[in-house]
C-alpha positions, 0 to 999 in steps of 0.5 A: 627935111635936110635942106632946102625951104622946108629944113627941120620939118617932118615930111608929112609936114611939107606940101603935096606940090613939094612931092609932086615936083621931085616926082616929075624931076626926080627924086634924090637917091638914097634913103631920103629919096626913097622917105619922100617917094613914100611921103608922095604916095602917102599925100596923093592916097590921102592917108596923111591922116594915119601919120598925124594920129601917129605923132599925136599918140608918140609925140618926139620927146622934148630936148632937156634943158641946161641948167642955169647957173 
């Protein structure tokens, strides 16, 4: 998520009642409105299950670190 509370958290991450109130006042326009339409679905059907088996099996790889000096 870009902004708000939830800022740097995936969106399968974030609570069903966070989707739920952008699906009543509507959602924001554009590719992360369509990701968060999708995400409501996805939590309402109960399927987040499907993404969480997902990051286990290809979790985001680890920023390198800089060497000290």
């Amino acid at each position: 998520m870009p902004f708000g509370k939830y800022k740097d958290r995936y969106l399968v991450d974030l609570p069903e009642y966070y989707f739920t109130w952008f699906k009543q006042k509507g959602f924001p326009e554009g590719k992360l409105g369509l990701m968060m339409q999708q995400m409501y679905e996805i939590k309402v059907n109960g399927l987040e299950e499907l993404i969480y088996k997902i990051k286990r099996q290809y979790p985001a790889p680890q920023p390198k670190r800089k060497p000290k000096k």
